[in-house]
C-alpha positions in Angstrom: -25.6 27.7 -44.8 -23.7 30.2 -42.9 -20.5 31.2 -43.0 -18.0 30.4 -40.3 -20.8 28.3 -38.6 -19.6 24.0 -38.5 -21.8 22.4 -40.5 -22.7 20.1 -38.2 -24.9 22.8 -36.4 -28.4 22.5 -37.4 -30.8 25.5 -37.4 -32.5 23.6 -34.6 -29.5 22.9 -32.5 -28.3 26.8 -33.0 -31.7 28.2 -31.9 -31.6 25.7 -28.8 -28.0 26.5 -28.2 -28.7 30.3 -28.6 -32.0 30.5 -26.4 -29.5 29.1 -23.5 -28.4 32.0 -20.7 -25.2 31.2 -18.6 -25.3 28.7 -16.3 -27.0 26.6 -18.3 -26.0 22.9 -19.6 -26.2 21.2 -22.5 -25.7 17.6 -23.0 -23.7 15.9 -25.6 -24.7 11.9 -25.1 -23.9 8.8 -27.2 -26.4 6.9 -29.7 -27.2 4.2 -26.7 -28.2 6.9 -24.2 -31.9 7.0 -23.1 -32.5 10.5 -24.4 -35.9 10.1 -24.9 -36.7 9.0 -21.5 -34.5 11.3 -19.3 -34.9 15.1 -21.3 -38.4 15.6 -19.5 -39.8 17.2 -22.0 -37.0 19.1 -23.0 -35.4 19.1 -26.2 -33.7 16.2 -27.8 -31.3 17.3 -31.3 -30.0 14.3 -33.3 -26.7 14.3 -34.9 -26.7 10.7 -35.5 -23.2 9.3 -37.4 -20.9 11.8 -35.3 -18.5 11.4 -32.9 -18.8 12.8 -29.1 -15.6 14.8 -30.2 -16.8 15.7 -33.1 -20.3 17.2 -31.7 -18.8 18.2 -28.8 -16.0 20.4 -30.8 -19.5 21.9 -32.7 -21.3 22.7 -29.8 -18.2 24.6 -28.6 -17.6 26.4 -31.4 -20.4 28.3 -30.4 -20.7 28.6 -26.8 -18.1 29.2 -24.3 -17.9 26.9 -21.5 -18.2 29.0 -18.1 -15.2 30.3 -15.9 -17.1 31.0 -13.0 -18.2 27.1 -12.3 -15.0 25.3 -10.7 -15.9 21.9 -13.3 -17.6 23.5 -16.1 -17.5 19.9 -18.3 -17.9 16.4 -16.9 -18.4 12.8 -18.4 -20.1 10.0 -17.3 -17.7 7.4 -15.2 -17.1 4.3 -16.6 -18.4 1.9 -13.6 -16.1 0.1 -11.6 -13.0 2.0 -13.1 -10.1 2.9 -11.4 -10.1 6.7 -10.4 -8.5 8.9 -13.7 -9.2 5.8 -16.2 -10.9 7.5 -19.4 -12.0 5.7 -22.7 -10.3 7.2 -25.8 -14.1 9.1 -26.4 -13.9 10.4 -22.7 -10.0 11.7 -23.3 -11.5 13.7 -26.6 -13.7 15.3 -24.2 -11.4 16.7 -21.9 -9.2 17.5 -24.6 -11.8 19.7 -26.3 -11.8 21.4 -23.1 -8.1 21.6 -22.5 -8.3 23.2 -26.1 -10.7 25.5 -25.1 -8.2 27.3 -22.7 -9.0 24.9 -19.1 -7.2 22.8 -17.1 -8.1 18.7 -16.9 -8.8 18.7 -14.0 -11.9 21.3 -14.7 -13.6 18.4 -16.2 -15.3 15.8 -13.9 -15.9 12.5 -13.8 -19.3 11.7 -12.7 -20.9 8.4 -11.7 -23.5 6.8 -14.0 -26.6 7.7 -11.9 -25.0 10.8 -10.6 -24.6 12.0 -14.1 -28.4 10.7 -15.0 -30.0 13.5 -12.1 -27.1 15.8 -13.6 -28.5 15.3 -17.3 -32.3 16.9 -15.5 -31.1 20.1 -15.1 -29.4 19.8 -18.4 -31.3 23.0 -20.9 -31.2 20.3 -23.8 -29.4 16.6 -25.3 -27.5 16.5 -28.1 -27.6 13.1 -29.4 -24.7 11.7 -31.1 -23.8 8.8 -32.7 -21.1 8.0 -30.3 -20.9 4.5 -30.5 -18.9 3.3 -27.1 -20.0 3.0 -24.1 -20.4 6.0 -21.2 -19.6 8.4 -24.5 -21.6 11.1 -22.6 -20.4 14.5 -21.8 -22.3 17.9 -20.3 -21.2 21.5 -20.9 -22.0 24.7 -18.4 -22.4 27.5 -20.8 -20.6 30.8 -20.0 -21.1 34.5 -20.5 -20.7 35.9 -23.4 -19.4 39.7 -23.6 -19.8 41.6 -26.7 
């Protein structure tokens, strides 16, 4: 254990999280998503029984998201939904985001195959257990100053 770390962080996830330079994202998806299949070889970290939020909320605890990216967050679109619709795991997101100091409209909503060739230039998948559907979310990692 550390202190001041969530617990939910594994040693793994926190060596992935940490080898990541600005600009690059990281991928929070739900317990349905095709993980294995779409990382390319990159790393896949399991946090299976938690929430989008709840993962998502870890993962930021961490790393801040980047201010010089106009849409630093984005989720996957529920298809065939009205512009602005959001499931209640989708809403978490942005409010994670809104909590971390940005604006909603800084986090985008991306089309289902859109966000698939976003999720290949993702650094690394978190898997959750979200258990809804398009519970997906990605993160562009900022600078930190010390």
């Amino acid at each position: 254990m550390l202190k001041g770390i969530d617990p939910l962080l594994t040693p793994e996830l926190l060596m992935h999280l940490c080898a990541m330079g600005h600009g690059e994202w990281v991928a929070v998806v739900d317990a349905n998503f095709t993980a294995d299949h779409l990382s390319q070889r990159k790393p896949v970290v399991r946090l299976p029984g938690n929430s989008l939020e709840r993962v998502s909320r870890a993962v930021l605890s961490v790393i801040p998201l980047a201010v010089d990216v106009a849409k630093p967050a984005a989720f996957m679109r529920v298809c065939h939904s009205p512009d602005g619709h959001r499931t209640p795991a989708q809403q978490a997101v942005v409010d994670v985001v809104v909590a971390e100091g940005f604006q909603p409209e800084q986090v985008e909503a991306v089309d289902r195959y859109a966000f698939y060739e976003k999720i290949k230039g993702a650094s690394l998948i978190v898997q959750s257990g979200e258990g809804t559907a398009y519970g997906n979310a990605l993160f562009c990692k900022g600078v930190i100053l010390v």
